[in-house]
Every structure is written in structure tokens, then in C-alpha cells.
N, C-alpha and C positions, 0 to 999 in steps of 0.2 A: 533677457530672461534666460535664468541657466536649462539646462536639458531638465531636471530636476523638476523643475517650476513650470516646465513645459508639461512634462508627463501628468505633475497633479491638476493641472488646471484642467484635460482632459477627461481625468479620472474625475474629478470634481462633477464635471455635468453628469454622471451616470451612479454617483457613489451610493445616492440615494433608494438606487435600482437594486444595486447589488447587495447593500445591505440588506434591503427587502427581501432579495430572493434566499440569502443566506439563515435569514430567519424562519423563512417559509422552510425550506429543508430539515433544519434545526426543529420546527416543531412539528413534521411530517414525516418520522423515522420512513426509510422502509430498505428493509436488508440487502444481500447482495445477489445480484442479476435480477430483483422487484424493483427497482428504482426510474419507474417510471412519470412518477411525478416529477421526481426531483433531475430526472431527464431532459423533458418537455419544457419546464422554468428556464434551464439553462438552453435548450436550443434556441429555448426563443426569442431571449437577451439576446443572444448574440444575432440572430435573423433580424431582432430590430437594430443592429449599428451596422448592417450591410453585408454581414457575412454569409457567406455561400455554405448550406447545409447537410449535409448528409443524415438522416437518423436512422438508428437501428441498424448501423454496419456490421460487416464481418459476423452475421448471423446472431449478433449479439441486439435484442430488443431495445436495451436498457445502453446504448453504447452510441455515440455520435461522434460525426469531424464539420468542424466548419472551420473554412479556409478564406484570408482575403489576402489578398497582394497576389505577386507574378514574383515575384522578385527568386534571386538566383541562391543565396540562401533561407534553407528550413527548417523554420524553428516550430518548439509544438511547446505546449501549456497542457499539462495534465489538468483533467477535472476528475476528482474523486467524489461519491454522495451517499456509497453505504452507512448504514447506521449497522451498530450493535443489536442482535436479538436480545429482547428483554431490556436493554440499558438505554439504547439510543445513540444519539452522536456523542459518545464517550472516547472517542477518539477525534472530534473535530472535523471531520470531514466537512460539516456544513461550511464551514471556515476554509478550507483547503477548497473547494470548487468557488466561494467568495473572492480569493486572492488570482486562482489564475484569471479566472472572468473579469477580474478589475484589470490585470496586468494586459489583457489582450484588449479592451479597453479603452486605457492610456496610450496603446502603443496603435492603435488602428490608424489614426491620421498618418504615423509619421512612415510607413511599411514601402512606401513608393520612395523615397527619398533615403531609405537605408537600404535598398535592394532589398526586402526580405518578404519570404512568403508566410506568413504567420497560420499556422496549426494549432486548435483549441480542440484535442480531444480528450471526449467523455467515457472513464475508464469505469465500468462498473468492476464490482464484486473484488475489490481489494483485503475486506475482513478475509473470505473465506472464497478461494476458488481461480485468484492468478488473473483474473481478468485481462490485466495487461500484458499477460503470455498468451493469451487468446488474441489477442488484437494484433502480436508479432509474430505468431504461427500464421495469420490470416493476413498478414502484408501492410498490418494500416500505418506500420511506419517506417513502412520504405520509404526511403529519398530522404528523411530525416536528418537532418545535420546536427540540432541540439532538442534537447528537452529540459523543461524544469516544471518542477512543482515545491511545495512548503508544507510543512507541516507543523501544527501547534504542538508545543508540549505545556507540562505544569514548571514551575522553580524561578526559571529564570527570564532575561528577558534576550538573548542572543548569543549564540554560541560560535565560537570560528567553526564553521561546516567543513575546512581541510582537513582530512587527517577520520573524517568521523566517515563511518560503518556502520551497517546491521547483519543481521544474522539469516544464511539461511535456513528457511524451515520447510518440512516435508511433512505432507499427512497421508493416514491410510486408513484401510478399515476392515479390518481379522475378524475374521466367522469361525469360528469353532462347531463341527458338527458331532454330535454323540450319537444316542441313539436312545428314543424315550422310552419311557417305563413307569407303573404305577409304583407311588413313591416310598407305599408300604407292601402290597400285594407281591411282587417281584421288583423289588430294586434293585438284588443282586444281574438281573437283564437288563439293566440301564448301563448308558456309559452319560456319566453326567456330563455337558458341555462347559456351565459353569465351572466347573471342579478346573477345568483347561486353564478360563478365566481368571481365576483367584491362584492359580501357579506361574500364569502369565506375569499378573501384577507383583506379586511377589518378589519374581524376576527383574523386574523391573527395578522393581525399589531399589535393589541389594545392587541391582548396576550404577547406579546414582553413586554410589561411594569409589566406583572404581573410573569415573570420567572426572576430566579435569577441570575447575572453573570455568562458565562461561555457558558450554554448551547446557542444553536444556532438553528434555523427555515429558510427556504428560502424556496420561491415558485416562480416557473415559467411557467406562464400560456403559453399552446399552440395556437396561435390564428389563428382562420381561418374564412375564412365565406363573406361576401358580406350586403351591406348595406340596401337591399330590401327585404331581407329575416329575420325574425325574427331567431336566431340561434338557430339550434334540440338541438345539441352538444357543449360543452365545457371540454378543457383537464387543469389540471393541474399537473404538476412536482411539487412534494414537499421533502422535506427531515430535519429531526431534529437529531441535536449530544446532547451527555448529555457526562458528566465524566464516570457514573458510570451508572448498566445497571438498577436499578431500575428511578433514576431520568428522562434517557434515555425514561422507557416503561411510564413514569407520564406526560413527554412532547408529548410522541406521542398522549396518550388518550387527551391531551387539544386539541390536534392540529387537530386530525380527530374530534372532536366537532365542532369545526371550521367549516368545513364541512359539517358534518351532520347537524348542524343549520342553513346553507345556503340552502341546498336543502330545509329544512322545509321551509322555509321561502320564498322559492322562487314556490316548487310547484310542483321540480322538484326531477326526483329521482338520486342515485346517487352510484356510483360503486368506492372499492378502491381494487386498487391491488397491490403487491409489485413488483418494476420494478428489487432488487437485493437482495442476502443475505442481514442481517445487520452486521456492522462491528465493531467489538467488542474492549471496550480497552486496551492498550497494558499493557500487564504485563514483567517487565525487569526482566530478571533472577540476581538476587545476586552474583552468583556465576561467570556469564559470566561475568556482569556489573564490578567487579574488575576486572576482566583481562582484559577487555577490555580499561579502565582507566587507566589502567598500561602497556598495549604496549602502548596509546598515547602517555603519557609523553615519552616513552624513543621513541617515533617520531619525539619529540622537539615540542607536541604541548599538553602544561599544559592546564588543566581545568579552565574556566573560570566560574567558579560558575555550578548551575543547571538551566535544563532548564523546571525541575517541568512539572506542566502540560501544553501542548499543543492543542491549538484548533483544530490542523489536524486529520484526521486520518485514519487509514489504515487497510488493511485486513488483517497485518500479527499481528494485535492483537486477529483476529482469530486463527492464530497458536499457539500466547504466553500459548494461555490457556489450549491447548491440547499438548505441547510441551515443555520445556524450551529453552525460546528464548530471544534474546539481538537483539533492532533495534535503533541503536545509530544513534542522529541527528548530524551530522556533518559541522558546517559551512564552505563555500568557504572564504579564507581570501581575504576579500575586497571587498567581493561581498553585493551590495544591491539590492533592490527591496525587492521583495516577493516571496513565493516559487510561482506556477501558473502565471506569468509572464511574457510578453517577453522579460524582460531584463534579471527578471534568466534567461530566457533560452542561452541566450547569455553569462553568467557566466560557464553555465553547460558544454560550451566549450570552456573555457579560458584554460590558461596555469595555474594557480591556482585552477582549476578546476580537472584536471588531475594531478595535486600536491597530492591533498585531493584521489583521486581514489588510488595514490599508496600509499599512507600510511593506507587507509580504507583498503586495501588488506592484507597486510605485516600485520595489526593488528588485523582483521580477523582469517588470517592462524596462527596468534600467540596465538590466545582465543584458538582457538582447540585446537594448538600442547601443550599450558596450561596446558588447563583441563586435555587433553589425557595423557599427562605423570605427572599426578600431585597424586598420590593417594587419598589424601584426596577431592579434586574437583570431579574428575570422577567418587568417591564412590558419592556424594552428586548429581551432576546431574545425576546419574542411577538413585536415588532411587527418584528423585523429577519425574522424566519422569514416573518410574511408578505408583505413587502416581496420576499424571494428565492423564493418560492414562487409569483411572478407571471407 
């Protein structure tokens, strides 16, 4: 029997399970750091195939580790399970915590016999809030040697993951204060806040033509307030991705200019805070990246080229960098739209959709059991882990 044939036959008794739970999540939205349903489902899969539990670590409710084996290298399996406000699993995530759960799994029997201590942790709040830079400020992946997780897209059906990238992005959130006033009585004694607002965005816009492809700005103002009152307060949500994290900190400084010249300008003064971690970009480990290219193909699903850099991005590019990690985009065959969507999300529980989840799993548990019985791989991701671990 090849390794291959070994892992599904494994994965086969539980596949039943996993799909089940994947659908339960899928039809169970619930946003990031609520996810306590889709918490619970997953700790308890894994507490029923032997695994050693933790829930609600690192002060996080919504966050778990279950661990089995002893062995001398440490591998982990991300679980993601936020859903999109309003849209739902539009980004797949149900799929994405289906694939590690299969991958840890398949690979449980074999963990004594590859030395390996296998880590399945549950990363909330990836939409919106860095989660898994809460879980590395808070220690939960110390000692870690590799990480993987998958992720579905819409197009295609597999991409070479070397060579591919996402972007980081930062978010904040500018309070403009004026000073209120009746809006016909004495308006000339108002200092509008909005007026800041609408010079902010302006600025904004007109900065858009003077950045170069790639990088990306959005703002979205909070609006409140009443038409007889000159407005105290104004909010705005803003957030910029770059490639790379110096272009990244060059977009920010133009873009809180922005800002800070609208308050000049308007009279008012002006507060910024950071609403999340910033999310940094992803670096693909070499070493996983071929293995991981090489269970696809023998999945039946060749590379169709690279998918280079991507405008999305995620917080397990905060792992990539303290870690070696692999976070391979995987498209659903025949799925269109966009990821964030509610037609992906309608993909993300197709039967092609749960296609992509068992072969994300099987290929998954085949990077580990790889590296893990590979000599020359396992020597090379030790020493990269503690090289980034400095």
C-alpha cells in the first residue's frame, strides 16, 4: 500500500465526520472571535480521535489546541471558522477548518512512527482582527517547527504555491472632533466634523493616482448625526495593503496625511487608533511548497501556472515569519465569482467544494508525513524554524 493509500484509507473512516462538520459551519455563519459553535464541533472531532485538548487558550474564547504524539518534531494545522458579516462563509473558511481536521486525521495513527508531535490549532477571527497574532504574542506557537493550512479560491483547480504572496494590510479608525452647533441658529459656532470627513476622503481619492499598482486604500466613513445639528464627531474606518512591509509603512504615512491635513484644514482635531494587529506578508516555505506540489499532482490536479502575488491577505502571514509555513490557494473547479461573495459562498458548499477539502487534507497530512520521514527536509525545516525563531 503506498503512503498515499495509507493516509486515505484513514481519512476515509472519519471523512463522513468531517464533511458533516464542515457543513454545519457553512450553514452556522458566526463572525470573528463569536465562533463558538464552530469551535466546539471542531474540538470535539478531534477529542473524539484521542486528542489532547485545550479550549479557549490564550484568553482567546473562540481559540483551541489539541495535541497528540510526543515526538521530536512540531507540526501544527491551522483551523480557521470566521464567516463574513452579512455574506457568510464567502471566503470558505467552513472548507479551510474541513481540510486541516481531515489532514490531522489521516495523519494521527501514523505520529509515533514519524517522530512527530502534531498541533491542530483553532485560529479565530482571521476576517477582521489578526487572531493568529494574538495567539503569537500569547506563546501558542512556541516550539513550532512547521505550520500549514489551505485555502479555497474561485478559477482554477491548483496553482504552483512557490513563488505566491499576499499583501499586508493595516487598519485604523480617525475620529474627527469639531464642536456642535445649531445648524441654522448659530452655525457660524460650529466647527463641522464631517466637513474633516469629506476632505479626508477626498484626499484619499486623489492619492490613489499618485501610488503604484498593487497597493490598495479603502475608507469607510461611520455616519451618524441629524440635520439641525452641526456634527461634534465624525468616524472613519480606513485600512492600506502594500506587498512588501516597507511600501506597506510609505502608504500608511501618505494616507494618515490624508488626515492629518483635513483636520488642519478644517479646525478640527483629530484621533487615530489601530482597530487590529497588522497583517504581514506571507512567506511560503520552499521546502513545504514542493511537497505540497507534489501530493497535488499525484491528487490528479497539475498546476496551472503561479499564482505570484495576490491582493488578499491574511494573518497566517504573521505565522509565515516566525514559523515555516505553506498557505496554498486552491481553487474550487468551476467555481466563479470572488472570494468574499455570495456566490463563493454558495461554491464553498458545493460538491466540488468538498472534492478540494479532501484532497487539501490527504495533501496536507502528505507535506508532514514528507518532511517528517524525509531526512534531508526535516534537517532543513529544524534549522529554518530556528533560524526565524531568533
Amino acid at each position: 500500500m503506498t503512503d498515499d493509500a495509507v493516509l486515505l484509507t484513514a481519512y476515509a473512516s472519519r471523512r463522513e465526520e468531517v464533511h458533516a462538520l464542515a457543513r454545519a459551519i457553512h450553514a452556522d455563519p458566526e463572525t470573528a472571535f463569536e465562533e463558538q459553535r464552530a469551535h466546539d464541533r471542531c474540538a470535539d472531532l478531534l477529542e473524539s480521535a484521542g486528542f489532547t485538548l485545550e479550549r479557549g487558550i490564550a484568553e482567546l474564547p473562540t481559540a483551541f489546541r489539541a495535541t497528540l504524539g510526543t515526538g521530536s518534531l512540531v507540526a501544527s494545522l491551522c483551523v480557521e471558522y470566521d464567516a463574513l458579516p452579512g455574506i457568510g462563509h464567502g471566503c470558505g473558511h467552513n472548507l479551510i477548518a474541513g481540510a486541516s481536521l481531515g489532514a490531522a486525521l489521516a495523519l494521527a495513527e501514523q505520529l509515533s512512527d514519524l517522530d512527530v508531535t502534531l498541533q491542530v490549532i483553532g485560529t479565530p477571527g482571521e476576517e477582521h482582527g489578526a487572531g493568529k497574532q494574538l495567539l503569537l504574542d500569547r506563546g501558542v506557537f512556541d516550539g513550532v517547527h512547521l505550520s500549514l493550512m489551505s485555502h479555497p479560491t474561485p478559477h482554477t483547480d491548483t496553482y504552483d504555491v512557490l513563488g505566491s504572496t499576499s499583501q499586508a494590510v493595516g487598519r485604523w479608525r480617525a475620529t474627527f472632533t469639531g464642536r456642535g452647533a445649531h445648524a441654522a441658529a448659530n452655525l457660524a459656532d460650529g466647527i463641522n466634523a464631517n466637513d474633516a470627513a469629506v476632505v479626508a476622503q477626498v484626499a484619499a481619492g486623489l492619492l490613489r493616482q499618485r501610488i503604484r499598482d498593487g497597493p490598495r486604500l479603502a475608507l469607510v466613513p461611520q455616519q451618524s448625526g441629524v440635520t439641525n445639528i452641526v456634527p461634534e464627531t465624525a468616524v472613519i474606518d480606513f485600512e492600506c495593503r502594500a506587498l512588501t512591509m516597507p511600501e506597506f509603512e510609505e502608504l500608511r504615512r501618505q494616507l494618515i496625511a490624508c488626515f492629518e491635513g483635513a483636520a488642519l484644514a478644517t479646525g478640527t482635531t483629530l484621533e487615530i487608533t489601530s482597530s487590529e494587529p497588522v497583517y504581514e506578508p506571507l512567506l511560503q516555505d520552499e521546502v513545504l511548497g514542493a511537497a505540497w506540489n507534489a501530493a497535488m499532482r499525484r491528487r490528479g490536479r497539475p498546476l496551472n501556472g503561479s499564482l505570484g502575488i495576490t491582493s488578499a491577505s491574511t494573518d497566517m502571514g504573521n505565522v509565515s515569519r516566525r514559523v515555516p509555513s505553506l498557505h496554498p490557494f486552491v481553487g474550487i473547479t468551476g467555481a466563479g465569482g470572488a472570494l468574499h461573495t455570495r456566490e463563493f459562498a454558495e461554491h464553498a458548499d458545493s460538491a466540488e467544494g468538498y472534492r478540494l477539502l479532501d484532497d487539501a487534507a490527504i495533501a496536507m497530512a502528505g507535506v508532514i508525513r514528507g518532511v517528517a520521514s524525509d531526512v534531508p527536509s526535516r534537517e532543513a525545516i529544524l534549522a529554518r524554524a530556528q533560524q526565524l525563531a531568533r
